[in-house]
C-alpha positions in Angstrom: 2.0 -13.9 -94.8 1.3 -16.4 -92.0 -2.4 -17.4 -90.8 -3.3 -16.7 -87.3 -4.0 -20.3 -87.1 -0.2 -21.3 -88.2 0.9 -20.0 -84.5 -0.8 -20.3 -81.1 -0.9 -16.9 -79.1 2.2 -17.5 -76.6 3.9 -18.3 -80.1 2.6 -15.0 -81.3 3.5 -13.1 -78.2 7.2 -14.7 -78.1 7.4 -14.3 -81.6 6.8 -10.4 -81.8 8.7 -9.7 -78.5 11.8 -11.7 -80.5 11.2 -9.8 -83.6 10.7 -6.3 -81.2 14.3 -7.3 -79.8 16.3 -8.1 -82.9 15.1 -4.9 -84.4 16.1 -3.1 -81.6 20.1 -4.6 -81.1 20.2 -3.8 -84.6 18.9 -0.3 -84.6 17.9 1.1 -81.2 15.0 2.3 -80.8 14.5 4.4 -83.8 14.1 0.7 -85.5 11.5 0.2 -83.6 7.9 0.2 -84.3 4.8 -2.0 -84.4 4.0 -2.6 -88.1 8.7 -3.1 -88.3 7.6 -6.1 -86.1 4.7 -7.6 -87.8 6.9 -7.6 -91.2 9.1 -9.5 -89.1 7.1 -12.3 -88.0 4.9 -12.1 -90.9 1.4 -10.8 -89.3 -0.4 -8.1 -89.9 -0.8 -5.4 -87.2 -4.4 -6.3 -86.5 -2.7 -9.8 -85.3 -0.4 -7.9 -83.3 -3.1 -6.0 -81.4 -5.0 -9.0 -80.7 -1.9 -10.0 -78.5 -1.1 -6.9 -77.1 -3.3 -4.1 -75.5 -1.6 -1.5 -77.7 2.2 -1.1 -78.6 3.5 -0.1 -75.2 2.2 -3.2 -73.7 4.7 -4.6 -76.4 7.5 -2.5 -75.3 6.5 -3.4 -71.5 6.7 -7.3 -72.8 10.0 -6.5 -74.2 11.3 -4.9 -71.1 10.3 -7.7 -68.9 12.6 -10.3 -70.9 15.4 -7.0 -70.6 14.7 -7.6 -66.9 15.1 -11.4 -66.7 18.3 -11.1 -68.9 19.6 -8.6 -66.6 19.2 -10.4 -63.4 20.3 -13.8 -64.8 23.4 -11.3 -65.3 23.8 -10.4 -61.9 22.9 -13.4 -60.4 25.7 -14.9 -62.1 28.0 -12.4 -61.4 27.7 -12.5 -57.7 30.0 -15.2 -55.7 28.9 -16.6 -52.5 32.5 -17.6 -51.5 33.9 -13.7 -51.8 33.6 -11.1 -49.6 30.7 -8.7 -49.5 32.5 -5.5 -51.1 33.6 -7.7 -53.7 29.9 -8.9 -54.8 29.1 -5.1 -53.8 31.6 -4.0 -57.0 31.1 -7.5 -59.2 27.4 -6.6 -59.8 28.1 -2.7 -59.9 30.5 -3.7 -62.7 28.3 -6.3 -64.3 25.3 -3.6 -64.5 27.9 -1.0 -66.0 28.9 -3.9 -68.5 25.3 -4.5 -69.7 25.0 -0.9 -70.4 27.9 -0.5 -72.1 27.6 -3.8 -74.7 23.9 -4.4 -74.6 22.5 -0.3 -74.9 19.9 -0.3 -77.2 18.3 -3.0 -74.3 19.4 -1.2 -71.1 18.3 2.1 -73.0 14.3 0.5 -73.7 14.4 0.1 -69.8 14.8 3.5 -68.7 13.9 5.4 -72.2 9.8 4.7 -72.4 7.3 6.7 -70.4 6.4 4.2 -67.5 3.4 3.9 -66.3 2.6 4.8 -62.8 3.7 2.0 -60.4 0.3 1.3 -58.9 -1.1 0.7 -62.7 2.1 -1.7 -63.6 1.2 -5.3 -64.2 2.0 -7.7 -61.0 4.3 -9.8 -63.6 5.9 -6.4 -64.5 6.5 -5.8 -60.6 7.7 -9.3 -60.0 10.4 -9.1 -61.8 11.6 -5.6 -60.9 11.3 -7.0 -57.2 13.1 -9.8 -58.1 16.0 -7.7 -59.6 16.3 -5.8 -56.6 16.6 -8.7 -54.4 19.4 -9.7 -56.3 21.3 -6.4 -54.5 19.1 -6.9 -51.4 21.4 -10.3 -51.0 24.7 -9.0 -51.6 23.8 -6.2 -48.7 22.7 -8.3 -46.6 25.8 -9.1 -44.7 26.5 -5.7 -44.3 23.1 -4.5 -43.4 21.6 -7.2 -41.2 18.1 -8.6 -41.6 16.1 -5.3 -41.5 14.4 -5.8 -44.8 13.2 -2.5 -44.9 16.1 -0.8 -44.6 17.8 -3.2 -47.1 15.4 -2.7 -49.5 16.2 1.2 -49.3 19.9 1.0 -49.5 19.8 -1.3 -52.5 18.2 1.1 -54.3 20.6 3.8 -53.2 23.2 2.1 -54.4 21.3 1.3 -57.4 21.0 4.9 -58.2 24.2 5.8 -57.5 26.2 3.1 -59.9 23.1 3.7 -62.3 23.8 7.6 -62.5 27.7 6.9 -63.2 26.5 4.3 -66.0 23.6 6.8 -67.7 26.6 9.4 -68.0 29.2 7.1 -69.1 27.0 5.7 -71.9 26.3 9.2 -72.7 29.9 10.0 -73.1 28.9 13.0 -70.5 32.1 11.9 -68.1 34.4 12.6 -70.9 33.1 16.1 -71.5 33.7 17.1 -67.7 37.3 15.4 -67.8 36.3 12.9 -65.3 37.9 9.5 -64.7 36.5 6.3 -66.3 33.2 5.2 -65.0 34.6 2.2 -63.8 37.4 3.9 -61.7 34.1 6.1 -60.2 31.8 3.1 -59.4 34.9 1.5 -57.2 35.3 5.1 -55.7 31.7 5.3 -55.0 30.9 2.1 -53.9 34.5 2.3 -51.3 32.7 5.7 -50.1 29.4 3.8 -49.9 30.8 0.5 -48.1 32.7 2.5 -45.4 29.3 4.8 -44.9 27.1 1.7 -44.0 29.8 -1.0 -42.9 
């Protein structure tokens, strides 16, 4: 086992949020657990809790770098030369993508009891801000510089693509003989582009 002086505390703290993630693509999150990480990086848990207030503030670390992950993806799947409907469906499709290959991560962002927004870190809210912003840009054109009323929509649309992808992960569309969550979002978001446009 490692000393605490082998590894400074950002080490420690990038260290277990690494170890928290691995264990978690391979397993979900009944793999999960605090002392499953500290076998990982080689710590006891007492080390552990010296970094983190308790094990959801681990989890809440872990979900922040879900975040980043997840914006870097939509980020990159927007184009600045193509038309708004087409970002519109590129990051709808890009989000359904992310829930589909990377699960166990999307799951950790919506499975854990949150706190209450007005106890959430500021780094926490940061980056949710910043991934709404990313949908805030694409809507933009089509919504004007009312920021307000930006800010609504995209999470409107955000909830509606977000409900298609919790029920297509869930294999709940199949059970109701519905079409492929894909051939939804672009219904969906078509519905959604004509209501606002």
């Amino acid at each position: 086992m490692a000393r605490r002086s082998d590894n400074t505390r950002e080490e420690l703290k990038r260290m277990a949020i690494s170890a928290g993630l691995k264990l978690l693509d391979e397993g979900g999150l009944p793999a999960l657990g605090a002392r499953k990480v500290t076998r990982e990086i080689g710590y006891t848990i007492g080390t552990l809790y010296q970094i983190f207030d308790n094990y959801n503030d681990l989890i809440l670390h872990m979900r922040g770098v879900v975040l980043d992950d997840l914006q870097k993806l939509l980020r990159e799947s927007v184009n600045n030369t193509h038309s708004t409907h087409s970002n519109i469906t590129s990051l709808a499709k890009a989000y359904l993508g992310f829930a589909q290959k990377s699960y166990p991560r999307w799951h950790i962002l919506f499975s854990q009891p949150d706190q209450p927004s007005d106890v959430l870190p500021e780094w926490y809210k940061e980056k949710l801000k910043a991934l709404f912003m990313v949908i805030e840009q694409a809507l933009l054109p089509l919504l004007g510089k009312h920021i307000r009323h930006v800010q609504e929509e995209a999470k409107i649309l955000w909830a509606g693509v977000h409900g298609i992808c919790v029920l297509s992960v869930t294999q709940k569309l199949e059970r109701v003989g519905s079409k492929p969550a894909e051939e939804l979002i672009d219904r969906f978001l078509r519905n959604y582009i004509c209501a606002i446009g």
